[in-house]
C-alpha positions in Angstrom: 148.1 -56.5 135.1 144.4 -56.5 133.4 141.9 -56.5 135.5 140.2 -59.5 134.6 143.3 -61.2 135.6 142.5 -60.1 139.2 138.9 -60.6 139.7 139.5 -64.0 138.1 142.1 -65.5 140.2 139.9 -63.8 143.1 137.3 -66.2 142.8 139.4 -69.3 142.7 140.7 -67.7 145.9 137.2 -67.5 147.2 136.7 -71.0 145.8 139.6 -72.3 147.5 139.5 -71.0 150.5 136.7 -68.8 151.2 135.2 -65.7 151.4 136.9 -64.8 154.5 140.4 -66.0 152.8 139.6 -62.7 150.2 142.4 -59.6 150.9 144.4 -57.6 148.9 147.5 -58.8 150.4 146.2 -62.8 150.0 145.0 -61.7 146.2 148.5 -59.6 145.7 150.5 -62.8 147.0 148.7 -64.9 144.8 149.4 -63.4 141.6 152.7 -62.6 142.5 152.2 -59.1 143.2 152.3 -56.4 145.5 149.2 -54.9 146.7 149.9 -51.0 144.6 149.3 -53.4 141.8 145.9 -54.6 142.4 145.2 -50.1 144.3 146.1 -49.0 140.4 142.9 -50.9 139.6 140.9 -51.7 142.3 140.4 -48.8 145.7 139.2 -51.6 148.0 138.3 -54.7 148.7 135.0 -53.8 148.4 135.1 -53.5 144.6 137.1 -56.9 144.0 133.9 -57.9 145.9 131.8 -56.8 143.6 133.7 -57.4 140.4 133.9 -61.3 142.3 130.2 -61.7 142.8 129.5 -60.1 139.5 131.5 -62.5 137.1 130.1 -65.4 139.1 126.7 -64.1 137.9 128.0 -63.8 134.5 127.8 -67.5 134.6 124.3 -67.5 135.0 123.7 -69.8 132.5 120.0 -67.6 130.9 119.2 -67.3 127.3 117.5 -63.4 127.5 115.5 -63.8 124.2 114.3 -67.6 125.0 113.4 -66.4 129.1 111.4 -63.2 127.4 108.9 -65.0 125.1 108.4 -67.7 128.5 105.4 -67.7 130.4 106.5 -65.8 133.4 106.5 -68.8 136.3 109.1 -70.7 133.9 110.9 -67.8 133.4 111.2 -67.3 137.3 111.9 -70.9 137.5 113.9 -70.5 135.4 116.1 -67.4 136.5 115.9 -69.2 139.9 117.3 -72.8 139.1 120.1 -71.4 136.8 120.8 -68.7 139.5 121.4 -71.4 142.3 123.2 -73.4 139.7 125.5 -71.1 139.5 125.8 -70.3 143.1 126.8 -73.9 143.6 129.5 -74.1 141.7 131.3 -70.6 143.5 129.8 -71.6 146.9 132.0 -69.9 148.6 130.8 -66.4 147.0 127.3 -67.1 148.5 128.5 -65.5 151.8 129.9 -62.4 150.0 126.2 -61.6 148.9 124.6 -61.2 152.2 124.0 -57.5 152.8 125.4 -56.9 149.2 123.2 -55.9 146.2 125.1 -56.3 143.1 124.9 -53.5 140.4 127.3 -55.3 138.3 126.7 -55.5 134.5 126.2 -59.7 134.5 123.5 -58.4 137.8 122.1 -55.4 136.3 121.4 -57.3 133.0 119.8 -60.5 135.3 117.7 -58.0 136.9 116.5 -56.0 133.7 115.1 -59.3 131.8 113.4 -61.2 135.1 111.6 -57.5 135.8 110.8 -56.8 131.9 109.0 -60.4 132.1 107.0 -59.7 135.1 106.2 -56.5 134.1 105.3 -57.6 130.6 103.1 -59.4 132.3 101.0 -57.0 133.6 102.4 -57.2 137.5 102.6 -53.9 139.3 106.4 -52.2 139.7 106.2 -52.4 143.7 105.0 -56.3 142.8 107.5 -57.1 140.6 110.3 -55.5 142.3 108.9 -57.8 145.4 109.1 -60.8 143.1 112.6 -61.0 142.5 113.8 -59.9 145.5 112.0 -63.0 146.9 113.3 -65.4 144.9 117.0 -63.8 145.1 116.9 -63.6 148.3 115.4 -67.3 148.0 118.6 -68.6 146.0 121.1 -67.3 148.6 119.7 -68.9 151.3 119.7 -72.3 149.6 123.4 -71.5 148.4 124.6 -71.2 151.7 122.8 -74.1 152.9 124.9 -75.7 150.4 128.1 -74.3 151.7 127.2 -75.7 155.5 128.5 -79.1 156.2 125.8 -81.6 156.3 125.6 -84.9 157.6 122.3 -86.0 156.7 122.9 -89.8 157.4 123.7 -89.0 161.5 120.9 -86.7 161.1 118.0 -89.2 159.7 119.7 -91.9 162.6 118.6 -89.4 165.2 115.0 -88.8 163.6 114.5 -92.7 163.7 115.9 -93.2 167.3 113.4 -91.3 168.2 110.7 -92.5 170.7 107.3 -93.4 168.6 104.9 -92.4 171.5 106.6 -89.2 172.9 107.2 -87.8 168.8 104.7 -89.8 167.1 104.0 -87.1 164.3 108.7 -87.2 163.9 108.4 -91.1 164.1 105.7 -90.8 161.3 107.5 -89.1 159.0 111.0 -89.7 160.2 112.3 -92.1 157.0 111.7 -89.0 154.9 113.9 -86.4 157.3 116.3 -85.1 156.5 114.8 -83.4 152.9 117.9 -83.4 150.6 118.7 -79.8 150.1 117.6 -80.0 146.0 114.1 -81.5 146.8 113.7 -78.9 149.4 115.0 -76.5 146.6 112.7 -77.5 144.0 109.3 -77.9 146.5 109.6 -74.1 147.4 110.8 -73.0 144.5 106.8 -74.7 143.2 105.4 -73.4 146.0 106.6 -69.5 145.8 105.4 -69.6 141.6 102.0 -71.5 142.8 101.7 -69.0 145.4 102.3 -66.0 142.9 100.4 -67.4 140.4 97.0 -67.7 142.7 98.1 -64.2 144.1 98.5 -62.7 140.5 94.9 -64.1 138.9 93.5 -60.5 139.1 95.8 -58.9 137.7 94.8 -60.1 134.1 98.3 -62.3 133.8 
């Protein structure tokens, strides 16, 4: 059975079901298998993992010669909006990149071209390896935002219930609570480049 064959019907598995739902007994009985199958290829279910969160990557949907000639905030924007893109439509993997750091090829190549831009330039290596951690680690926590439940119509009810002269400040700016998940998205996204930007004009960039 190729490999490819596995990792692929592992992610439907994780986007059906979960991350939890992933084992080589569930991915075995799902291809029809037995589990020595998917040991020939695979020596846990640590590397399916991997193989998982890497081909979700590999739909990271990045043009590496159009991001390199960018100027380097819209190339982070970029890397950032495609990334969580991508992450939306596997939710479910989200969870299975906490605590993981992928050295896939689809991750390894992500993680070349967003540190060749900031280093092209002119930000410092400890700077630039900063930046993208941020806005990974930025990504995934908006992903799994997305994979939470939300019932933003029960929540604005409670915001406007509230009593004007104990929560005036809530009451004030209660018709705009709760911030759909994509504006919130967007606004930090603006806020970590601005940020950067102000941070990096003495370094020449």
């Amino acid at each position: 059975m190729p490999p490819d064959r596995i990792v692929a019907a592992a992610l439907e598995l994780v986007d059906e079901q979960g991350a939890d739902a992933l084992s080589m007994r569930s991915l075995a009985q799902r291809l029809g298998s037995g589990t020595a199958t998917l040991y020939r290829h695979f020596a846990s279910r640590d590397e399916v993992v991997a193989m998982v969160v890497d081909r979700m990557l590999g739909e990271v949907d990045l043009d590496a010669t159009a991001v390199a000639v960018l100027p380097w905030q819209q190339a982070c924007t970029s890397f950032a909006e495609r990334m969580f893109d991508a992450l939306s439509r596997h939710g479910n993997v989200a969870p299975l990149l906490v605590g993981h750091v992928p050295v896939g090829p689809n991750a390894t190549a992500l993680r070349e071209l967003m540190l060749s831009v900031l280093l092209d330039h002119d930000f410092p290596p400890a700077t630039a390896a900063r930046v993208y951690a941020t806005l990974t680690r930025y990504v995934l926590g908006f992903a799994i935002q997305r994979t939470c439940e939300r019932h933003d119509s029960e929540v604005a009810s409670v915001f406007r219930g509230l009593d004007p002269a104990g929560f005036p400040a809530t009451a004030a700016v209660a018709g705009d609570l709760p911030v759909p998940l994509e504006e919130e998205f967007a606004f930090g996204l603006r806020l970590i480049v601005t940020g950067l930007e102000r941070g990096s004009s003495g370094m020449g960039s």
